[in-house]
C-alpha beads as a LAMMPS data file, in Angstrom:
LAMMPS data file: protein, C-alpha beads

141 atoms
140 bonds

1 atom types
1 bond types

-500.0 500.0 xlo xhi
-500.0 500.0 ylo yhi
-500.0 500.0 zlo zhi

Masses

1 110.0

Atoms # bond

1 1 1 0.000 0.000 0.000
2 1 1 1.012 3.123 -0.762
3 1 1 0.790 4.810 2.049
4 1 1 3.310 2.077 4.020
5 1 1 0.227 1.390 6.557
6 1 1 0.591 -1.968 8.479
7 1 1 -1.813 -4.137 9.547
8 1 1 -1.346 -3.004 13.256
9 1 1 -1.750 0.560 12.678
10 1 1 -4.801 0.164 10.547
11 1 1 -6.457 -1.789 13.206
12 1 1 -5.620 0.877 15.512
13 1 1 -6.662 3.038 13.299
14 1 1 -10.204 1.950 13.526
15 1 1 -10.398 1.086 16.815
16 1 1 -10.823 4.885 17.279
17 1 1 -13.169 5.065 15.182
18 1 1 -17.166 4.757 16.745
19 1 1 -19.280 4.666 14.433
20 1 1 -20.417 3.139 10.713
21 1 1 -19.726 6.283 9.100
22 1 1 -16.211 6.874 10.317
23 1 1 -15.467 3.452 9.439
24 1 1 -16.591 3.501 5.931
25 1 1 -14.728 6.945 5.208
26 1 1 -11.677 5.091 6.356
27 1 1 -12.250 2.174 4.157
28 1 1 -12.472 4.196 1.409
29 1 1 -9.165 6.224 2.352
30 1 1 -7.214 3.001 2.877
31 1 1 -8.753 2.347 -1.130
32 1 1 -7.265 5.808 -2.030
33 1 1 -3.877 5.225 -0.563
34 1 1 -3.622 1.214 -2.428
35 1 1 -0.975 1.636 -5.252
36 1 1 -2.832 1.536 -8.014
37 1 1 -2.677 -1.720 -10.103
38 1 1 -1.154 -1.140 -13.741
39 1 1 -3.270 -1.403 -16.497
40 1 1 -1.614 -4.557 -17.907
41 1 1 -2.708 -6.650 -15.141
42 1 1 -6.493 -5.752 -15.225
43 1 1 -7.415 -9.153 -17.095
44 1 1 -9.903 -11.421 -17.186
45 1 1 -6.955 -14.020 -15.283
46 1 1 -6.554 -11.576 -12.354
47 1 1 -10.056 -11.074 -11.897
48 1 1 -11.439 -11.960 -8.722
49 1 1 -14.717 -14.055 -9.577
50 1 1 -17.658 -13.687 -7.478
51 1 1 -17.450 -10.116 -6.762
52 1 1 -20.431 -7.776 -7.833
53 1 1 -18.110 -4.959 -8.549
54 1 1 -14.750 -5.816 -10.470
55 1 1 -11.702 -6.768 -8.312
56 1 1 -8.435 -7.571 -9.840
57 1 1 -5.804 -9.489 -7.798
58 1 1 -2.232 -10.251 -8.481
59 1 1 0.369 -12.079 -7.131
60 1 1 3.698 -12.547 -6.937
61 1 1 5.495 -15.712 -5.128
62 1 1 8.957 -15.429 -3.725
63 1 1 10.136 -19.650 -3.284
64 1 1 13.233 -19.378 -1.332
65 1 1 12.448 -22.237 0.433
66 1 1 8.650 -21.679 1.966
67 1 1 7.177 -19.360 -0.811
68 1 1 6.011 -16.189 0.280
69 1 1 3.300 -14.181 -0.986
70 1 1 2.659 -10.844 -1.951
71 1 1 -0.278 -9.452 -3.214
72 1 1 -1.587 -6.223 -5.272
73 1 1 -5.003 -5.363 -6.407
74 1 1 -7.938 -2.789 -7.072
75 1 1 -11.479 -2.774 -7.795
76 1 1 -13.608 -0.337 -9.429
77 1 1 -15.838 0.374 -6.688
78 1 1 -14.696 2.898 -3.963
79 1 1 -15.723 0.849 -0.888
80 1 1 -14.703 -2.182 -2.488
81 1 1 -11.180 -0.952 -3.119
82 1 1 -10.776 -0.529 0.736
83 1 1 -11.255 -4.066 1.603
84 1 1 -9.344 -5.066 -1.110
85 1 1 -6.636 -2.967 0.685
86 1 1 -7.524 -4.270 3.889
87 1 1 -7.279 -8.067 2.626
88 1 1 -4.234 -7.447 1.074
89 1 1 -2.538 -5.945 4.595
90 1 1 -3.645 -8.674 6.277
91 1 1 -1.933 -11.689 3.707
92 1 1 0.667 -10.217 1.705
93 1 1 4.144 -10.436 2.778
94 1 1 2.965 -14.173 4.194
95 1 1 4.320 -18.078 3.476
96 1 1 2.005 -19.830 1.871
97 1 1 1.461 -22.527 4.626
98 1 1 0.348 -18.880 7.083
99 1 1 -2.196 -18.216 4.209
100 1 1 -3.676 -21.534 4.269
101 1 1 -3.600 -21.148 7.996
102 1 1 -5.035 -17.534 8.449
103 1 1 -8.983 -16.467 8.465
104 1 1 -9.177 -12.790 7.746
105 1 1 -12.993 -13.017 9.121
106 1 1 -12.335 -12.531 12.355
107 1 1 -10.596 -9.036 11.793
108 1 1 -13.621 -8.430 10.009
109 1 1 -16.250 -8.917 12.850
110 1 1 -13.448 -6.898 15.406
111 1 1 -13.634 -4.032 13.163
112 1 1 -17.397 -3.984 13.071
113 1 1 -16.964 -4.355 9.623
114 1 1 -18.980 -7.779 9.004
115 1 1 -21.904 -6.150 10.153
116 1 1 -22.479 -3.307 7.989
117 1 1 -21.009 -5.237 4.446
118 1 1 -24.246 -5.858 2.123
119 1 1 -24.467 -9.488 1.248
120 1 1 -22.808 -8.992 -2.161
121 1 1 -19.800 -7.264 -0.680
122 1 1 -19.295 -9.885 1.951
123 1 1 -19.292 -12.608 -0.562
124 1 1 -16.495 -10.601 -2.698
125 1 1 -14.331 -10.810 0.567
126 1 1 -14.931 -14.346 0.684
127 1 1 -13.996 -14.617 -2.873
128 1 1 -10.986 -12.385 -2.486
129 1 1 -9.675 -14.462 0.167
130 1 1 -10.794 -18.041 -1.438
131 1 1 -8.427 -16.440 -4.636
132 1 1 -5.645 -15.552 -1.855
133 1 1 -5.469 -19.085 -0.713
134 1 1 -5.977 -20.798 -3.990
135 1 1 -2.754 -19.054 -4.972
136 1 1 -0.914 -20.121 -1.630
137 1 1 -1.780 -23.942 -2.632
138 1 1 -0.709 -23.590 -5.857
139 1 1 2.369 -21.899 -4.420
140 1 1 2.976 -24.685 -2.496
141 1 1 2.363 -27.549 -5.336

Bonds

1 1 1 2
2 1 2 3
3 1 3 4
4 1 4 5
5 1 5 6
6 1 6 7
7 1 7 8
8 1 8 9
9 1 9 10
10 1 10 11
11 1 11 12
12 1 12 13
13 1 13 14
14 1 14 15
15 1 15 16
16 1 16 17
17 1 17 18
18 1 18 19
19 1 19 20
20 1 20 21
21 1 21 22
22 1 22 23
23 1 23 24
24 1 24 25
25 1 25 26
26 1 26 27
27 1 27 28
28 1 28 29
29 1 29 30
30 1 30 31
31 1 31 32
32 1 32 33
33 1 33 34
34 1 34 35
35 1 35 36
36 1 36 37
37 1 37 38
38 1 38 39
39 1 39 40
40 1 40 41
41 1 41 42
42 1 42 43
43 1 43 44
44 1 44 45
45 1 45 46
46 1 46 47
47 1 47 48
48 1 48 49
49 1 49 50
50 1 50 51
51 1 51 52
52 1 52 53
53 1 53 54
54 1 54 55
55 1 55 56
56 1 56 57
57 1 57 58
58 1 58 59
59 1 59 60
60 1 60 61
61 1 61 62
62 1 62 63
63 1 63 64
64 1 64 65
65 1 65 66
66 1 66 67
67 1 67 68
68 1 68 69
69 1 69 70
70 1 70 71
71 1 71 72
72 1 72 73
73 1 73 74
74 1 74 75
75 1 75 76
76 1 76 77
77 1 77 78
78 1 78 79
79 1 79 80
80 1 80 81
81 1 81 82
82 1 82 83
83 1 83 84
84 1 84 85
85 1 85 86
86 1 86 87
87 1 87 88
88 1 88 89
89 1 89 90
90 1 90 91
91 1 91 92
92 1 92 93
93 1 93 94
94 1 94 95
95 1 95 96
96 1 96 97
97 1 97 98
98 1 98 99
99 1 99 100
100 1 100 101
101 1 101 102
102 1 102 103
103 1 103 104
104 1 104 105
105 1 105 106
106 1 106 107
107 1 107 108
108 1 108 109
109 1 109 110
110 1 110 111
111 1 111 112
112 1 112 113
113 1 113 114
114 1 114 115
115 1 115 116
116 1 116 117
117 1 117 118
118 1 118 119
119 1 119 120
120 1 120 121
121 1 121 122
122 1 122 123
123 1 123 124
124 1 124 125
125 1 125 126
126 1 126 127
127 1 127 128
128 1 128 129
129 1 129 130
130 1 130 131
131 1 131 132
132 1 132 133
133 1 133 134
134 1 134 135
135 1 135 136
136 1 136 137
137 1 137 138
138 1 138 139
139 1 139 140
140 1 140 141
C-alpha cells in the first residue's frame, strides 16, 4: 500500500473510530492510498470471480524455500477498493502454509466491519480471500 500502513496501525486506526460512518470513510481512504494496479494486469486471469463490482488481484510468489506471498489489487468500486486494501494488509508479505492457515474473518467482525457489508460485498471478501489461498496452494504444489 502506498501509504506504508501496516496491519497493526490500521487496526488501531479503527479502533478509534465509533461509528459506521467513520469506518466507511476510512475504508475508502485506505482504497485511495492502495498503489494503483497497472493497467496490464487488469485481465480477465486476475479477476477476482464472485465479486459484484470488479476486483483484480495479483500475485507474486517469492520460493526461497517456503514461498512467500505478496499481493496487489484494485477494484472499481470505492468501498470495495478498501477491503481489497484491507485483505491485502492482512496476507501479503505471508508463506504460503500462514495463508492456508489464516482467516481474515475474524478481523472483520473486530472491526465492526462484518456487520455493515451488504451481502454482495461480503461474498467478494470471501472470494478475495478463497483467490488468496488458492494461490498459496498452488504456491505450495
Amino acid at each position: 500500500m502506498k501509504s506504508g500502513q501496516t496491519l497493526e496501525q490500521i487496526i488501531e486506526n479503527f479502533q478509534y473510530l465509533d461509528d459506521w460512518e467513520d469506518k466507511y470513510r476510512y475504508l475508502i481512504e485506505l482504497g485511495r492510498d492502495l498503489k494503483p494496479l497497472q493497467e496490464s494486469s487488469r485481465i480477465d486471469q486476475n479477476k477476482v470471480l464472485g465479486c459484484a463490482s470488479q476486483v483484480w488481484l495479483t500475485t507474486d510468489v517469492i520460493s526461497d524455500g517456503m514461498p512467500v506471498l505478496t499481493f496487489t489489487g484494485d477494484s472499481d468500486a470505492h468501498i470495495v477498493r478498501g477491503l481489497v486494501a484491507l485483505i491485502i494488509a492482512f496476507y501479503s508479505g505471508k508463506t504460503a502454509a500462514d495463508i492456508l492457515e489464516s482467516d481474515a474473518f475474524p478481523l472483520f467482525e473486530s472491526l465492526g466491519l462484518t456487520a455493515h457489508l451488504t451481502p454482495q460485498r461480503s461474498n467478494g471478501v470471501h472470494s478475495m480471500v478463497q483467490r488468496i489461498k488458492y494461490d498459496a496452494r498452488r504456491a505450495l504444489a
